[in-house]
C-alpha positions as CSV (number, residue, x, y, z in Angstrom):
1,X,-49.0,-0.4,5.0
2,X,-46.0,-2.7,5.1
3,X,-42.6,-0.1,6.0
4,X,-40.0,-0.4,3.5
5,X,-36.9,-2.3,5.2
6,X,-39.7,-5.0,6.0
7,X,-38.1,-8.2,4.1
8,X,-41.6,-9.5,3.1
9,X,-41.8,-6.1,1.0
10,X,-39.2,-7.8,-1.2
11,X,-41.7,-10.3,-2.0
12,X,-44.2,-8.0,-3.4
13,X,-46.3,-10.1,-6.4
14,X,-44.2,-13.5,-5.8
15,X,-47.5,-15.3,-4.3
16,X,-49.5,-14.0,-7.2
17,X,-47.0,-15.1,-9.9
18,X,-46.8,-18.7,-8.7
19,X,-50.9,-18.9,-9.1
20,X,-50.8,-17.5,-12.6
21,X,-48.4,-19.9,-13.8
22,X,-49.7,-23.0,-12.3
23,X,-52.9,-21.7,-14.3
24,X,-52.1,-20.8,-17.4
25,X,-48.0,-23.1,-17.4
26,X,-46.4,-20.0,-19.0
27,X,-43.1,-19.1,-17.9
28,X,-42.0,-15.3,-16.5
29,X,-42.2,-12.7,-19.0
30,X,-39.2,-9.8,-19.2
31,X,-41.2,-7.6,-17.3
32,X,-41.9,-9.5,-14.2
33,X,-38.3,-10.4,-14.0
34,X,-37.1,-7.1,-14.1
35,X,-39.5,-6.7,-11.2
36,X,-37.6,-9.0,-9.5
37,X,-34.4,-7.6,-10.2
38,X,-35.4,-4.3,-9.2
39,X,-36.8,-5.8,-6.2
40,X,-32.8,-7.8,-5.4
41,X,-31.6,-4.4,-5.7
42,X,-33.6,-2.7,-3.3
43,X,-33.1,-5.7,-1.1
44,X,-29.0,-4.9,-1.1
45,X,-29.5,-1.2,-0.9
46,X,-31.2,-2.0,2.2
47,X,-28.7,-3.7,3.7
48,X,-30.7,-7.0,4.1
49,X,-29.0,-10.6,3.6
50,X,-29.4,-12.4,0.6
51,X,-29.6,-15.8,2.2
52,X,-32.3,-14.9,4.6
53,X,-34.5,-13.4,1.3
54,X,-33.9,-16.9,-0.4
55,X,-34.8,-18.5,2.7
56,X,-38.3,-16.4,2.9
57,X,-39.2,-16.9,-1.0
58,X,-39.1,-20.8,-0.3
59,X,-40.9,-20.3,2.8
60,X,-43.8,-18.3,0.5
61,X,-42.9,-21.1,-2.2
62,X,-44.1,-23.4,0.6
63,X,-47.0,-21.4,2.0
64,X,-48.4,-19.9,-1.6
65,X,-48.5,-23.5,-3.0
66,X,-51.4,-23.7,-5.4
67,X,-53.4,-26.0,-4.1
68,X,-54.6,-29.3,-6.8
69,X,-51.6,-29.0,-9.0
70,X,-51.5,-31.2,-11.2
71,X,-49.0,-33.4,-11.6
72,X,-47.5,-32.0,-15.2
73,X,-47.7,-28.2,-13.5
74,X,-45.4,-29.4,-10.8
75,X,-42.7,-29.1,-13.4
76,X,-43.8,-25.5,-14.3
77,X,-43.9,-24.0,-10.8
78,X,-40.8,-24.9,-10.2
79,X,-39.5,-23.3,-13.2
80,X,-41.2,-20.2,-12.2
81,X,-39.8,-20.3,-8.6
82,X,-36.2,-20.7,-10.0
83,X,-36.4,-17.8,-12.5
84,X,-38.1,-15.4,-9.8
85,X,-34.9,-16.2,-7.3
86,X,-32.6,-16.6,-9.7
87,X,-33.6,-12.4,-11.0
88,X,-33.9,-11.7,-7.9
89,X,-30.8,-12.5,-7.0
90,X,-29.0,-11.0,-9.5
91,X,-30.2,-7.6,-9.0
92,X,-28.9,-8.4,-5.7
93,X,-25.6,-8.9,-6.6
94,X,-25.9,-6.4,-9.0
95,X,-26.4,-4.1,-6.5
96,X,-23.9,-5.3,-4.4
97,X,-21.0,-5.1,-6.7
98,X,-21.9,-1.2,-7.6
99,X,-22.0,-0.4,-4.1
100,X,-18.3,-2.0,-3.6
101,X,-17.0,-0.3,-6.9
102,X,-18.5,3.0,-5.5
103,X,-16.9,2.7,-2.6
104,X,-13.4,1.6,-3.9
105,X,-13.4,4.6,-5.8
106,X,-14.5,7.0,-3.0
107,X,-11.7,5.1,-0.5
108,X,-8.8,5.7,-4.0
109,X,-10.2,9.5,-4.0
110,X,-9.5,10.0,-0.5
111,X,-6.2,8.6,-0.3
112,X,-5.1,10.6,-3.8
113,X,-6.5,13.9,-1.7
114,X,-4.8,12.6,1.6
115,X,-1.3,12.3,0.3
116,X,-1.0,14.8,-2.5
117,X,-2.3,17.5,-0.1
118,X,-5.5,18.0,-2.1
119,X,-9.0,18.9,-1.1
120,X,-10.0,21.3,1.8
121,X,-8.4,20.4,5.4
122,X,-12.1,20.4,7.4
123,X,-13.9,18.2,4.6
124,X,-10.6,16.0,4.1
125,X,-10.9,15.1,8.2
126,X,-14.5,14.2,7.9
127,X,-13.9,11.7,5.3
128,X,-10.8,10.4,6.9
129,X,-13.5,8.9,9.6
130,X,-14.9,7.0,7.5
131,X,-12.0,5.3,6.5
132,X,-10.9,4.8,10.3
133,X,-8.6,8.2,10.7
134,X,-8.7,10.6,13.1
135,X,-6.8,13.3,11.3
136,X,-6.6,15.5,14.7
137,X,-4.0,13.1,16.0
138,X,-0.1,12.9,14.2
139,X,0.2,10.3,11.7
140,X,3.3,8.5,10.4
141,X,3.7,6.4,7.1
142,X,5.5,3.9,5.6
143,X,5.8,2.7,2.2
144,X,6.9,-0.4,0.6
145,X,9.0,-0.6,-2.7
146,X,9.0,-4.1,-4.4
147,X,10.0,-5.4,-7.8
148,X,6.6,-5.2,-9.2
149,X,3.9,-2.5,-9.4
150,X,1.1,-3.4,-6.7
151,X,-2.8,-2.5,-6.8
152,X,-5.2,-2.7,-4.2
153,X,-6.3,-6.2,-5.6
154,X,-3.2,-7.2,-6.1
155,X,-2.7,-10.9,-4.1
156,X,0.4,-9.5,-2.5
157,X,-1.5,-6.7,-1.1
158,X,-4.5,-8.4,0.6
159,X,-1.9,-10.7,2.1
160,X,-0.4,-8.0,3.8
161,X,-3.5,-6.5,4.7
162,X,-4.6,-9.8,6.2
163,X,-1.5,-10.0,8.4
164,X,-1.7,-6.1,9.5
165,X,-5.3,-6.4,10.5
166,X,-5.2,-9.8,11.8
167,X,-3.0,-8.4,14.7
168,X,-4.0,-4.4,14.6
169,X,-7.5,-5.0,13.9
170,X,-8.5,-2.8,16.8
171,X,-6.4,0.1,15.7
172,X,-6.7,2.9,13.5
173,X,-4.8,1.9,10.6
174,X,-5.3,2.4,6.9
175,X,-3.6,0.3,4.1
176,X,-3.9,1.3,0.5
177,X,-1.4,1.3,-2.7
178,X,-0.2,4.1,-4.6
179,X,2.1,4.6,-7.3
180,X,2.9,0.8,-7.1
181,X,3.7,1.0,-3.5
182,X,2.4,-0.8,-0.6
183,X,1.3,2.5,1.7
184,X,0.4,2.0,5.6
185,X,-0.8,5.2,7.8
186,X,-1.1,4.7,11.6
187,X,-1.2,6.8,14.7
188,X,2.0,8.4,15.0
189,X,2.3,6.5,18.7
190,X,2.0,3.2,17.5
191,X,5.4,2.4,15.7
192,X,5.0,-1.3,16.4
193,X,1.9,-1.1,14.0
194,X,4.5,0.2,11.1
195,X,6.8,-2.4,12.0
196,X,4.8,-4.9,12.1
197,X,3.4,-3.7,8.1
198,X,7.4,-3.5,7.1
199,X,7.9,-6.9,8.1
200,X,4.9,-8.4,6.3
201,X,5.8,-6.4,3.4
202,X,9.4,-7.4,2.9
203,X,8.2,-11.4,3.5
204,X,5.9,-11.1,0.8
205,X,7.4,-9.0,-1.9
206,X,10.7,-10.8,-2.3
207,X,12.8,-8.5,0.0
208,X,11.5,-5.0,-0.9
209,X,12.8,-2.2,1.1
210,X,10.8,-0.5,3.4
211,X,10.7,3.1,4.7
212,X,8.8,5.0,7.3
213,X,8.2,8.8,7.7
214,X,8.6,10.8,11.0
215,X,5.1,11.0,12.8
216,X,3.2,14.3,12.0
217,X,0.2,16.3,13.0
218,X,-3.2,16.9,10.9
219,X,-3.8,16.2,7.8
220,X,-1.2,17.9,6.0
221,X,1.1,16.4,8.6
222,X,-0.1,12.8,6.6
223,X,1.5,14.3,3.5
224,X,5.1,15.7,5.2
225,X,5.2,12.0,6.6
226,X,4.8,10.4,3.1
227,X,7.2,12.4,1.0
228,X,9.5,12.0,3.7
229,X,8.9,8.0,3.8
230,X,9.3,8.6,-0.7
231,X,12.5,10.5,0.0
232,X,14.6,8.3,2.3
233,X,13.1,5.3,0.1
234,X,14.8,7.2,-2.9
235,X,18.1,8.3,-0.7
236,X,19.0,4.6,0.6
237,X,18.6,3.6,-3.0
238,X,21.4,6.2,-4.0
239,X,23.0,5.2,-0.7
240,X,23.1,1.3,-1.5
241,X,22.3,0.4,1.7
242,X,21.4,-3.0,3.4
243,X,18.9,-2.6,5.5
244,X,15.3,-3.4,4.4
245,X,13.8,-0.9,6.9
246,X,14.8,2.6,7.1
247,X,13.4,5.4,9.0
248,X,13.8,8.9,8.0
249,X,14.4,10.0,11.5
250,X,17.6,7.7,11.1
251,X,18.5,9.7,8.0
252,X,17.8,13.1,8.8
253,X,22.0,14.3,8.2
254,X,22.1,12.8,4.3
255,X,19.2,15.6,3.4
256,X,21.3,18.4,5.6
257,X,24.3,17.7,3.8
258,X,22.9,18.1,0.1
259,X,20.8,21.0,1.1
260,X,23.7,23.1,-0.4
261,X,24.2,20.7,-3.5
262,X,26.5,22.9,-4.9
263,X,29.0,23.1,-1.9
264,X,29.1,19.6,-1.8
265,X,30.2,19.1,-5.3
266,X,32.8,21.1,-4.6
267,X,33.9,19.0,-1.7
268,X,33.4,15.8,-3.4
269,X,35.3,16.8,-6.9
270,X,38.2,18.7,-4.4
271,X,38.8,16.2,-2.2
272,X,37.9,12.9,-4.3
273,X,38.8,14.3,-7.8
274,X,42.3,13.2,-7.8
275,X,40.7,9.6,-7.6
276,X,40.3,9.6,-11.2
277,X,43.6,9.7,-11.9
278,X,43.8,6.4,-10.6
279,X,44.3,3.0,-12.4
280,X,40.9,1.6,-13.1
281,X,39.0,5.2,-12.3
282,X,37.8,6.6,-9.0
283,X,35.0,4.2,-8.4
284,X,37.3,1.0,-6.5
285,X,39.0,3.4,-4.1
286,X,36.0,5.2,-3.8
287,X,34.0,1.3,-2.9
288,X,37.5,1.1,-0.4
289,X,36.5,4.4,1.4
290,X,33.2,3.8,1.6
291,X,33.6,0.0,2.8
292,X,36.6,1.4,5.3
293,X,33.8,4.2,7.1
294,X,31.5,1.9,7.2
295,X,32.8,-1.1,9.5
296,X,34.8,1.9,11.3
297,X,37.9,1.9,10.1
298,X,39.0,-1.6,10.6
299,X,41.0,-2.7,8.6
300,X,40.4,-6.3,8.5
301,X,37.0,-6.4,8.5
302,X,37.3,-3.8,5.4
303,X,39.1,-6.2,3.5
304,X,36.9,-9.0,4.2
305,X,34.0,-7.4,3.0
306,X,36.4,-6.4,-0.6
307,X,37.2,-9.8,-0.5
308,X,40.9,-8.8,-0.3
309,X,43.9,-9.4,1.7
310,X,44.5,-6.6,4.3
311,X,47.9,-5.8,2.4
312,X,45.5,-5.0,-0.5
313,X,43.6,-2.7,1.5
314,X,46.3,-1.0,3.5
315,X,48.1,-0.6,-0.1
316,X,44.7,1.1,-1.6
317,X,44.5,3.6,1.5
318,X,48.1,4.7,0.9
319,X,46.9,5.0,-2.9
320,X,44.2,7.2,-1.8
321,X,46.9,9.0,0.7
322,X,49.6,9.4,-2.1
323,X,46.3,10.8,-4.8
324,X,44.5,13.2,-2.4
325,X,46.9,14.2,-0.1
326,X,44.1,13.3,2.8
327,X,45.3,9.8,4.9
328,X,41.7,8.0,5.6
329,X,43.2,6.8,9.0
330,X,44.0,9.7,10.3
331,X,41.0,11.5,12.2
332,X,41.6,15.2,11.0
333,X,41.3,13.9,7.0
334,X,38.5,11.2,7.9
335,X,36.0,13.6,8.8
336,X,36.5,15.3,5.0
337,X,36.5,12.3,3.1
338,X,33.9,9.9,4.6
339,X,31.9,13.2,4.1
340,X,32.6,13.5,0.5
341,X,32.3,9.6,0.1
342,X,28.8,10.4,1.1
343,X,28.3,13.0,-1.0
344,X,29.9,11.3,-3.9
345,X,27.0,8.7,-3.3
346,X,24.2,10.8,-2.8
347,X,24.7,12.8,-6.0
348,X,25.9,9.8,-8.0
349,X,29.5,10.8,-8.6
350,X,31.9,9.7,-10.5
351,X,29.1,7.8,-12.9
352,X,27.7,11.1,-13.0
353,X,29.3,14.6,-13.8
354,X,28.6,17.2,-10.9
């Protein structure tokens, strides 16, 4: 008896067909194609190349030749041969394309029960090996923000892909999308790997803004890492910051000081609140403060990025002075007010009432 995975069981009846045909010139009924379909899918599901089967049914073509055919058969064989490969061939690919949706949806599944938690711990870890992860081991994640919504297919994606396992082939890393964002989960040791993803990412998508999570243990640890990578995406967005790369580790004082939102409202409205009073509204001193912490408290640099003279900004810190009763240069009042200019950012003050 001929075993299953043998490829010549995938030629069951093909000899057979070719005789009848060259006897009688009729072309393949719907039955016996199916039976080659069937046969193309069994074929895939076995995991046996489609070029090597083609290669054997012309090799039987070959061998299984009726012998004496006559000259206006010819024609008909050949018919026959390219409607048995042809079936046969698509069942193959048939196959092959339910297989690959099958296991894009099993691959979507277990990254929506990865990094919303779901799903019980101990199954959740056996499918993560399938995927590549080793869920025993702390995990860190970064995710990538563009100006379009991304999908697995998406070209932008595979690109990125590409790059990240062109260099980390080796390494236990898993890219996926979700929510529009690019998503990358690697070994909690292997920062360069997320570095590496961050700069791909922002090359491709037209200077998005990457952020990466804090490494983490286990498999909820993959979650605490991707809401954290979420929320310092969201906070350098409130921030307006620069940088196309931020870590949360690098952020960890912004989440401290809104933990009490309602204590910092009331610094921001007591110690900025006068601003309001001023000509044009809070938000161009507010933009001088901000500018002013930022590169340090020098002056001239401030004004260079305000695009104004340093008489200008000298003149707005003594507005500011003269308003709130706090002096920016002086360190006992700095502390206060580039502490509330943070606040003011992080809960969206003055465009927003607090």
């Amino acid at each position: 008896m001929v075993a299953e995975s043998d490829p010549a069981e995938y030629l069951r009846g093909y000899a057979g067909l070719l005789a009848e045909v060259c006897a009688t010139g009729r072309r393949l009924t719907r039955a016996e194609l199916d039976e080659r379909r069937a046969l193309g899918e069994r074929a895939a599901e076995a995991g046996l190349s489609l070029r090597g089967l083609v290669r054997l049914h012309l090799a039987e073509t070959r061998v299984s030749w009726p012998g004496r055919t006559a000259p206006d058969a010819v024609e008909g064989v050949l018919a026959a041969v390219e409607q048995a490969v042809d079936a046969f061939a698509e069942g193959y690919e048939r196959a092959q394309r339910l297989a690959v949706r099958q296991e894009e949806g099993a691959r979507r599944e277990f990254i929506d029960d990865l990094l919303y938690g779901r799903s019980d711990l101990g199954r959740l870890a056996e499918r993560a090996e399938r995927f590549g992860l080793v869920l025993s081991r702390a995990h860190a994640v970064a995710v990538a923000a563009g100006p379009e919504a991304y999908e697995d297919t998406s070209p932008v994606t595979r690109r990125v892909e590409t790059a990240v396992n062109a260099r980390f082939g080796d390494r236990r890393v898993l890219l996926a999308t979700k929510n529009g964002q690019l998503i990358c989960i690697a070994p909690g040791d292997q920062e360069e790997v997320l570095t590496y993803f961050a700069k791909q990412a922002h090359a491709v998508t037209d200077g998005n803004r990457v952020a990466i999570g804090r490494p983490q243990p286990g498999a909820g640890g993959v979650v605490h890492s991707y809401e954290e990578a979420l929320g310092t995406l969201e906070l350098a967005d409130r921030l307006d910051l620069d940088e196309p790369l931020v870590r949360a580790a690098d952020l960890l004082v912004y989440p401290v000081l809104t933990r009490d939102r309602q204590a910092m409202a009331d610094l921001v409205l007591s110690a900025l609140g006068p601003l309001r009073g001023a000509r044009g509204g809070a938000e161009p001193l507010l933009r001088t403060l901000e500018v002013y912490f930022d590169t340090g408290c020098v002056a001239a640099e401030a004004a260079r990025r305000l695009s104004l003279s340093v008489r200008a900004l000298t003149y707005r810190l003594e507005r500011i002075h003269q308003l709130t009763g706090s002096n920016p240069a002086d360190p006992p009042h700095r502390y206060s007010l580039q502490t509330a200019v943070i606040g003011a950012r992080l809960l969206g003050w003055p465009a927003q009432e607090i």
